[in-house]
N, CA and C of each residue as an Amber inpcrd file, in Angstrom:
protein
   381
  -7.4110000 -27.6810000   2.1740000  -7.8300000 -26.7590000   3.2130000
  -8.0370000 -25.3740000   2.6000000  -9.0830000 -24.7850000   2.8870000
  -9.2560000 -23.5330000   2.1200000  -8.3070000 -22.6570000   3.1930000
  -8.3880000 -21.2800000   2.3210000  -6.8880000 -20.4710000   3.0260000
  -8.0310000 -19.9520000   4.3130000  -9.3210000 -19.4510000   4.8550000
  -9.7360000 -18.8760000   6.0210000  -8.7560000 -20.1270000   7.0770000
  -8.9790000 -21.4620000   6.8580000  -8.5060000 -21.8380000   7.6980000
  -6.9200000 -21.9880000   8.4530000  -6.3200000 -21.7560000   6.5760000
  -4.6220000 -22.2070000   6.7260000  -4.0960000 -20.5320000   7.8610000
  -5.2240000 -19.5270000   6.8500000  -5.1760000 -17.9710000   7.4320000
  -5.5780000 -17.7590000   8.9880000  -6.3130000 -18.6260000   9.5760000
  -7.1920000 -18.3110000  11.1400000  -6.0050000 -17.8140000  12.1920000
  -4.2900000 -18.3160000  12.2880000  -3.8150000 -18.1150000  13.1340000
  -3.7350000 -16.4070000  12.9980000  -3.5690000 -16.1090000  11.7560000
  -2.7860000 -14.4250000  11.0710000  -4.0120000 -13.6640000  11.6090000
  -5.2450000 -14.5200000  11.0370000  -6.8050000 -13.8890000  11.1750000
  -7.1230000 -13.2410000  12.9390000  -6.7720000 -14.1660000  14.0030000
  -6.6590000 -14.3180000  15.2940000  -6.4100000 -13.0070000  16.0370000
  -4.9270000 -12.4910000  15.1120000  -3.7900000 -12.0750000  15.6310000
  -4.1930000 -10.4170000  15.2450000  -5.4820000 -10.2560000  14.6900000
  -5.6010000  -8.6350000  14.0950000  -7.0000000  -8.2830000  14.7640000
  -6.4560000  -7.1580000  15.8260000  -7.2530000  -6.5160000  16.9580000
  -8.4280000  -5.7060000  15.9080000  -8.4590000  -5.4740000  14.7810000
  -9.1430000  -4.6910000  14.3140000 -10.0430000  -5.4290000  14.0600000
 -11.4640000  -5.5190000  14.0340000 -12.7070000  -6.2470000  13.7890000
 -12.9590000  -6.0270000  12.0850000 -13.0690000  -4.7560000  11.5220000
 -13.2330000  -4.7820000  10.3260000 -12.0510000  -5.1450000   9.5080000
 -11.0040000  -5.1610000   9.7200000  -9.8500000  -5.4520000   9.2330000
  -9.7150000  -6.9270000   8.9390000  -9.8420000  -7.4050000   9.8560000
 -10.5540000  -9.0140000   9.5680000 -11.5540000  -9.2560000   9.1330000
 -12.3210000  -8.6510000   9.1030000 -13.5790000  -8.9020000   8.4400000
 -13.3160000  -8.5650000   6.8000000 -12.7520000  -7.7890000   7.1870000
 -12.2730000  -7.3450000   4.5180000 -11.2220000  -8.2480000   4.6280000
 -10.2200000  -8.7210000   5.3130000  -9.4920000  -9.9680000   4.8910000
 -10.2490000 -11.1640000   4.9840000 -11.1760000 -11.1190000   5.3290000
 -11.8160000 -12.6400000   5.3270000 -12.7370000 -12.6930000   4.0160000
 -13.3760000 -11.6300000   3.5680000 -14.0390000 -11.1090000   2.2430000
 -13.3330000 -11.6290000   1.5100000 -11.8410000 -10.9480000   1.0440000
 -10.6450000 -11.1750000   0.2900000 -10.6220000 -12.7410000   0.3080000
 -10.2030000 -13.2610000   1.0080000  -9.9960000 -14.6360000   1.5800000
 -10.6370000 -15.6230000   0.8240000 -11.9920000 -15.1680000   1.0380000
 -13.3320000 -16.1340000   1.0420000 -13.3790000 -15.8680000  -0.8820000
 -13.3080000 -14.7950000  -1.4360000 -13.5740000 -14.2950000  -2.7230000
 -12.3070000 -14.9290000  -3.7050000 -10.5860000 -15.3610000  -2.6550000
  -9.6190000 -16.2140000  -3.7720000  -9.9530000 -17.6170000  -3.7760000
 -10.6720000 -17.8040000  -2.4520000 -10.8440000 -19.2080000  -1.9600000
 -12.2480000 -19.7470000  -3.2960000 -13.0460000 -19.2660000  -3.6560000
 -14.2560000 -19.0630000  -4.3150000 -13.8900000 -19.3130000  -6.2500000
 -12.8360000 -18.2010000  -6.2500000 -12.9740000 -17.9020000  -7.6180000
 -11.3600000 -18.9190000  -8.1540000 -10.7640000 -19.0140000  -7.3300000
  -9.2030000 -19.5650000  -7.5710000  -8.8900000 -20.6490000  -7.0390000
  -9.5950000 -21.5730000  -7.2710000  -9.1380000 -23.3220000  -6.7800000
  -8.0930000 -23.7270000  -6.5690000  -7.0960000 -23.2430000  -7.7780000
  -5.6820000 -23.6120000  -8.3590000  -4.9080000 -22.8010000  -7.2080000
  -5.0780000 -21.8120000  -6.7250000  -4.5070000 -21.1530000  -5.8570000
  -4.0530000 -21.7240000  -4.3800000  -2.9970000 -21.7540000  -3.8700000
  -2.2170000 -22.2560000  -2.9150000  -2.2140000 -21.2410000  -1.5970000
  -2.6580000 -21.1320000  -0.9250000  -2.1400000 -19.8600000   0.1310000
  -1.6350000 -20.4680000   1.2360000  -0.3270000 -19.8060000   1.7890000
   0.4860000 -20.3520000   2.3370000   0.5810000 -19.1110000   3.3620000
   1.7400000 -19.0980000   4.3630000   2.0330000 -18.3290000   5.4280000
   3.3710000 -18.2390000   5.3510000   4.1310000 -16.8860000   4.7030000
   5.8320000 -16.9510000   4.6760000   5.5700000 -15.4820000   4.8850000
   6.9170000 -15.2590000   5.7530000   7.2070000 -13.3870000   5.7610000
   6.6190000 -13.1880000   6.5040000   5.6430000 -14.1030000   7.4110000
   4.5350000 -13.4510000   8.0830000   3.3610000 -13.0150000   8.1540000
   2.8750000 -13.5100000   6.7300000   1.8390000 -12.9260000   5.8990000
   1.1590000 -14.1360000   5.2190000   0.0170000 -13.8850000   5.0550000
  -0.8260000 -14.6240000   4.0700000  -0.7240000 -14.2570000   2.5700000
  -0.0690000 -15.2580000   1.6520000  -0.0200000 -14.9840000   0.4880000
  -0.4910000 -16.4530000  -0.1480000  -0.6810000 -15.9680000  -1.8350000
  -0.9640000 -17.3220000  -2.4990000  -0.1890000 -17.3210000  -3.5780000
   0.2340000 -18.6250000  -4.2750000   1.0790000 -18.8590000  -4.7350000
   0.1630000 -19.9730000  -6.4300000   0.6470000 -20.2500000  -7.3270000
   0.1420000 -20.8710000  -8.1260000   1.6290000 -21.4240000  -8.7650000
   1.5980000 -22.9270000  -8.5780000   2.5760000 -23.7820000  -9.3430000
   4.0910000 -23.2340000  -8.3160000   4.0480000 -23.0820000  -7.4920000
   4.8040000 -22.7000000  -6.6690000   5.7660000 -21.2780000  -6.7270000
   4.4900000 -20.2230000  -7.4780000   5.4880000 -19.1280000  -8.0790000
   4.3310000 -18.0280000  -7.7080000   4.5640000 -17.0080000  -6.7880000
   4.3460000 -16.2410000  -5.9660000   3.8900000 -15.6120000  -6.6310000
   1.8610000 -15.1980000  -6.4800000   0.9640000 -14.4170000  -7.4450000
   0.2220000 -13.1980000  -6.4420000  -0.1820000 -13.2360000  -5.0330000
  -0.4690000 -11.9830000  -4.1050000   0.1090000 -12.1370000  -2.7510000
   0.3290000 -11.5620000  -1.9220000   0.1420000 -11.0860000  -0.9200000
  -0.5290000 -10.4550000  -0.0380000  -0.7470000 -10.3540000   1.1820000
  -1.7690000  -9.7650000   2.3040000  -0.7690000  -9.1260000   3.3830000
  -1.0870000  -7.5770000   4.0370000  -1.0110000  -7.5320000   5.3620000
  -2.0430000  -6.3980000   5.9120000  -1.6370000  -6.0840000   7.3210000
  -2.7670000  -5.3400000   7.7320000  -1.5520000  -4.0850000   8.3430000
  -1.6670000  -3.2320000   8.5870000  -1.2360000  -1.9070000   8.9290000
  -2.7920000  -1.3680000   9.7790000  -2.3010000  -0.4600000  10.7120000
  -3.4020000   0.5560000  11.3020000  -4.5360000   1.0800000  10.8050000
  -4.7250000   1.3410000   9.3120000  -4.9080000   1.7540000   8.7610000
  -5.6990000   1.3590000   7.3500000  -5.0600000   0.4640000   7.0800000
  -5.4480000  -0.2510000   5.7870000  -4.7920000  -1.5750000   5.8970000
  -5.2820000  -2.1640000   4.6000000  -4.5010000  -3.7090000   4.0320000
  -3.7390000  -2.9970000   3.1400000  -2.3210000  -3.9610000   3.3920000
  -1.8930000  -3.8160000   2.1570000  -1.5190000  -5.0770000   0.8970000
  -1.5320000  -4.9450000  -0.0540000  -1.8250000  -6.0800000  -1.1220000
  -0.2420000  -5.6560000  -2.1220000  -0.0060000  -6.7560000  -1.8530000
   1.1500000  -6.7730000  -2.7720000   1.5950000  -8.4590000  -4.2340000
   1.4870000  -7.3990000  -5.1070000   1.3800000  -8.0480000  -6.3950000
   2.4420000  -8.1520000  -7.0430000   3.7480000  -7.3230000  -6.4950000
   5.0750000  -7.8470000  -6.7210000   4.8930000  -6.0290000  -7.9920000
   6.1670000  -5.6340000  -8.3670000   6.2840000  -4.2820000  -8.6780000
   5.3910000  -4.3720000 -10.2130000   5.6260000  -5.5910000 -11.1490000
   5.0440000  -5.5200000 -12.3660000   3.3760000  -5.4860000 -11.8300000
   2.8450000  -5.7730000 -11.1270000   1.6860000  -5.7330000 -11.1300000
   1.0380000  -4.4830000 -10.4340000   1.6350000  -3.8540000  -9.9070000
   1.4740000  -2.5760000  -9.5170000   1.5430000  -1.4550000 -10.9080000
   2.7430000  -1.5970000 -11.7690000   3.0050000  -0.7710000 -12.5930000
   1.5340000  -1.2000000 -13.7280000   1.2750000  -2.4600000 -13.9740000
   0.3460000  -2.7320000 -14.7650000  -1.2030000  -2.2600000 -14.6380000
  -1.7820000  -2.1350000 -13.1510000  -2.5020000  -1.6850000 -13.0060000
  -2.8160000   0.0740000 -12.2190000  -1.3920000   1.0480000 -12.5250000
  -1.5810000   2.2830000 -11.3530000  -2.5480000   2.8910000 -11.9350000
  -3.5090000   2.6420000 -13.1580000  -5.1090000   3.7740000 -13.5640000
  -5.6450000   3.2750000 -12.4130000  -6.1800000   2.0270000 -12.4570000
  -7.0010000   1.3480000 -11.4900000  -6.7530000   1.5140000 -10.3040000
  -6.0420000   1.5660000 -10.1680000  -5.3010000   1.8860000  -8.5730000
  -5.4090000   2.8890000  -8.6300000  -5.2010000   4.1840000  -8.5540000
  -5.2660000   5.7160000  -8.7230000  -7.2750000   5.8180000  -8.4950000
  -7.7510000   4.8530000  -9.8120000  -9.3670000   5.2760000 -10.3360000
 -10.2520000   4.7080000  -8.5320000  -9.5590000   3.7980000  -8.2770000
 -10.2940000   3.1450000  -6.8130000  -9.4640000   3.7970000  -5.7010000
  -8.6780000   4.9410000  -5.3730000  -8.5400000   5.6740000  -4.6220000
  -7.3860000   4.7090000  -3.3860000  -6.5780000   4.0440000  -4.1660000
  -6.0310000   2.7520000  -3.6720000  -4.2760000   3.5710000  -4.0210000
  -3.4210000   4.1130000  -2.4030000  -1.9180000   4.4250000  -2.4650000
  -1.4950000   3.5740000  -2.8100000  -0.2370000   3.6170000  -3.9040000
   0.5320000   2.7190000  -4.0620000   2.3200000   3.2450000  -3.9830000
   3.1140000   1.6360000  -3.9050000   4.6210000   2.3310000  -4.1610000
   4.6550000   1.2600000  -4.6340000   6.0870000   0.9960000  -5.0380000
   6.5120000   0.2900000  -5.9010000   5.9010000  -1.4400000  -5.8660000
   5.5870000  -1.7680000  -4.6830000   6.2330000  -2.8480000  -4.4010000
   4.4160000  -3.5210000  -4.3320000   3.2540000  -2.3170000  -3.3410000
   2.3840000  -2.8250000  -2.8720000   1.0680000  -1.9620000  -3.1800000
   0.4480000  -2.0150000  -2.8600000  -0.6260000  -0.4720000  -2.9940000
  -1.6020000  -1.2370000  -1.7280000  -2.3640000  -0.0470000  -1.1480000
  -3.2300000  -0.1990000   0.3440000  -4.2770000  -0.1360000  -0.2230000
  -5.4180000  -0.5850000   0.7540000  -6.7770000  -0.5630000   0.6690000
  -7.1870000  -0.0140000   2.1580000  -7.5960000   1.2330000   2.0580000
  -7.5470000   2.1680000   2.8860000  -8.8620000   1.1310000   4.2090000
  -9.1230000   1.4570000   5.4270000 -10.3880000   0.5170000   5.8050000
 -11.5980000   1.3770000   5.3690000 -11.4790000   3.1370000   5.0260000
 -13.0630000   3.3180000   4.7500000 -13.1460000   3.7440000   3.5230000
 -12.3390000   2.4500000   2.6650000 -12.5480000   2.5200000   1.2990000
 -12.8720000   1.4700000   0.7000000 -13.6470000   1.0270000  -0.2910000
 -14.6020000  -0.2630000  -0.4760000 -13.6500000  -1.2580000  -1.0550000
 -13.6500000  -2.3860000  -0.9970000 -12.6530000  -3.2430000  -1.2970000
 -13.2070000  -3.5750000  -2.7990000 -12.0990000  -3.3500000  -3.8520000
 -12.5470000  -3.6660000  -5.3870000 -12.3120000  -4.9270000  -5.7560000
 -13.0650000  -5.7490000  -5.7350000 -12.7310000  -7.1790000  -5.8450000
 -12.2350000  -7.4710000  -7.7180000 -13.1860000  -6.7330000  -8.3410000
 -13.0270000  -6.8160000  -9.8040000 -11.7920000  -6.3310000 -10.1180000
 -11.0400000  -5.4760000  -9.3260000  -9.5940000  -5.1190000  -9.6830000
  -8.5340000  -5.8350000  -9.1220000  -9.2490000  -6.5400000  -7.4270000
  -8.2680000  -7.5950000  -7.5670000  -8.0520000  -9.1840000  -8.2160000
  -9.3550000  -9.3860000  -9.2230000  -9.5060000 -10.0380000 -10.0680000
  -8.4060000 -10.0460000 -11.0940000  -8.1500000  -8.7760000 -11.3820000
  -7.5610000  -8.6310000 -12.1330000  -6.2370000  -8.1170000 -12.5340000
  -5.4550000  -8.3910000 -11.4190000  -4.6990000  -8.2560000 -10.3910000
  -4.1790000  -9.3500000 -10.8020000  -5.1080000 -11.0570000 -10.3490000
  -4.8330000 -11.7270000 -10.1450000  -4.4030000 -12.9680000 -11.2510000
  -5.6070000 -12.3380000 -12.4170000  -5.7060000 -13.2300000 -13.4930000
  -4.3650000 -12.4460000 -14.5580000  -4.0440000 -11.0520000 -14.3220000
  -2.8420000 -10.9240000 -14.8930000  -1.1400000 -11.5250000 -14.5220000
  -1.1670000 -11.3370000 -12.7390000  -0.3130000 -12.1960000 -12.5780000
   0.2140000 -13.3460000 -12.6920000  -1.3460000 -14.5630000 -12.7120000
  -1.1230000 -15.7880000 -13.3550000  -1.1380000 -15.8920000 -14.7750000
  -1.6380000 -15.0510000 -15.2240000  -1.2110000 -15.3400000 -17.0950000
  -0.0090000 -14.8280000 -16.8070000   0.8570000 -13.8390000 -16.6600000
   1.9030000 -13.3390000 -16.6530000   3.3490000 -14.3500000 -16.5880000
   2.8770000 -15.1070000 -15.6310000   4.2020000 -15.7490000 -14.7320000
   3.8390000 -17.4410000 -15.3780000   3.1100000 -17.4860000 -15.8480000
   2.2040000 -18.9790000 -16.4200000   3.3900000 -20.0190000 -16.6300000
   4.6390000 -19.3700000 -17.0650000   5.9410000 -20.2730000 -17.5540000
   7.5660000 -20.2330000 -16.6220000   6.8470000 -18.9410000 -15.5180000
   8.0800000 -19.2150000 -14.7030000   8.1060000 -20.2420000 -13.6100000
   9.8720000 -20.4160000 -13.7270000   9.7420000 -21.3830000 -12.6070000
  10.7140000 -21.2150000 -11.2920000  10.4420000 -19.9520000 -10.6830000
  11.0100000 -19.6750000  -9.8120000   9.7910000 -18.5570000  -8.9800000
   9.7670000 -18.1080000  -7.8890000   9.1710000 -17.5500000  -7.0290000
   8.5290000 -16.2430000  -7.1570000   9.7430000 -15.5510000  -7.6550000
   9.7570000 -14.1870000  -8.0610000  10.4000000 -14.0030000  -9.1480000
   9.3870000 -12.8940000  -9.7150000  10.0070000 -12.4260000 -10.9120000
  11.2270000 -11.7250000 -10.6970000  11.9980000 -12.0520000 -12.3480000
  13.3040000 -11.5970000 -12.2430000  13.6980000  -9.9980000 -12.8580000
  12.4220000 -10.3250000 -13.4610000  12.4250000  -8.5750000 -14.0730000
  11.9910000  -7.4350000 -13.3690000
């Protein structure tokens, strides 16, 4: 099942039209490029997982999405994040809604977290 569908209840549930509409972008762009990728529904949130070890996260705020890559992946990418005008804290960084969604950074985002974690075997990193 691709994740728009596993995602439709979360998708449903967000009054904002464009807000769903850049999560479904997002969506459609892991669903596309990341086969191997698992997206599931825990916390409340749409996240995806690879080999059962936790690689992004999704939510929506008033305001923006926020994307969470777990703290090493935040620290790995804050140029990029800073250079695409994208707040961050420790944990997550936002994608403002009238700011363009960088897919090439969450590419890369994504392909660092799975090389990263390639040998763990637990959920979250311990470092």
């Amino acid at each position: 099942m691709d994740s728009l569908q596993l995602f439709k209840p979360y998708l449903e549930g967000i009054d904002n039209l464009l807000q769903k509409e850049r999560l479904e972008t997002i969506f459609t762009f892991i669903d596309q490029n990341y086969p191997n990728l698992k997206g599931r529904i825990a916390w409340h949130q749409p996240m995806y997982t690879y080999k059962d070890t936790f690689i992004i996260a999704f939510s929506v705020s008033k305001k923006h999405i926020a994307v969470s890559p777990e703290q090493k992946g935040i620290i790995a990418f804050k140029k990029q994040l800073e250079d695409a005008n994208y707040a961050y804290t420790q944990m997550i960084f936002r994608i403002p809604n009238d700011v363009v969604i960088n897919l090439d950074l969450l590419r890369s985002i994504i392909d660092y977290n799975i090389q990263d974690k390639r040998e763990l075997k637990t959920f979250w990193r311990k470092d």
